[in-house]
C-alpha positions, -999 to +999 in steps of 0.1 A: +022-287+008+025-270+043+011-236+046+026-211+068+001-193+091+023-166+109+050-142+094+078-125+109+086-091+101+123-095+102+117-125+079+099-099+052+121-081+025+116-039+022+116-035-015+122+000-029+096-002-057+101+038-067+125+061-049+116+071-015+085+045-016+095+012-001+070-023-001+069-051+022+044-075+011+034-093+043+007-115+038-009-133+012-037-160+005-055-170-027-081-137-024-063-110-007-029-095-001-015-071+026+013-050+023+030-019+042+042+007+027+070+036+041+067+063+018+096+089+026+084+124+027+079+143-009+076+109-027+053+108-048+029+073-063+020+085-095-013+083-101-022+050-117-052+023-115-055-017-116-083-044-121-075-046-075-099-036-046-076-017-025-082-006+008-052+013+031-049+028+068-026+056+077-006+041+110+015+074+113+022+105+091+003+127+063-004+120+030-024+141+001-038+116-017-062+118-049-087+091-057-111+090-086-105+129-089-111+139-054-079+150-032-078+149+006-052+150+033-053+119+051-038+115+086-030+088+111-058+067+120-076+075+087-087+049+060-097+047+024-110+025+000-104+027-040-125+001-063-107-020-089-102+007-119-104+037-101-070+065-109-051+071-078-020+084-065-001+099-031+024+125-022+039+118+012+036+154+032+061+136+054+072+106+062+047+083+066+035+045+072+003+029+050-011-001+054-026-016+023-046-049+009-054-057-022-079-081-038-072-099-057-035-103-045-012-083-072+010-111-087+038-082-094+038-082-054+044-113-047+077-121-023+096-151-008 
């Protein structure tokens, strides 16, 4: 089996997984999955939770986001990190870019 090291971006597919939040799931090994995220402004992730580590970094725009009951307004440059089980959701302020990875990868991700 030949395992591919290095990924494209023009080779990655933008899914639209809600409206106005789109997923490109660009990396992915046996323990841990990254993914981008362009979430158009006033979409929303509803709040939600899975069994995943999640960590995400704001590359450019402003989201409100609430984890585990606590709301902030997170900008470019910031981080955040949400433990396996843990309610969460976004509303995009404006547009805005996320990088996120999970761990364990989410299989429901998963891309050719």
């Amino acid at each position: 089996m030949s395992t591919q090291y290095f990924i494209a971006s023009q080779d990655v597919l933008q899914i639209e997984q809600l409206p106005g939040i789109h997923r490109r799931t660009m990396a992915t090994t046996d323990k841990m999955m990254l993914c981008e995220f362009f979430i158009e402004r006033d979409s929303t992730v509803p709040e939600h939770q899975h069994p995943h580590d999640q960590v995400g970094y704001v590359v450019f725009g402003k989201l409100e986001f609430t984890s585990g009951g606590e709301t902030r307004v997170v900008l470019p440059g910031d981080a955040y990190q949400i433990p396996g089980g843990v309610p969460h959701g976004a509303t995009a302020l404006v547009d805005s870019l996320v990088i996120e990875v999970f761990s364990p990868p989410r299989e429901e991700y998963r891309t050719k």
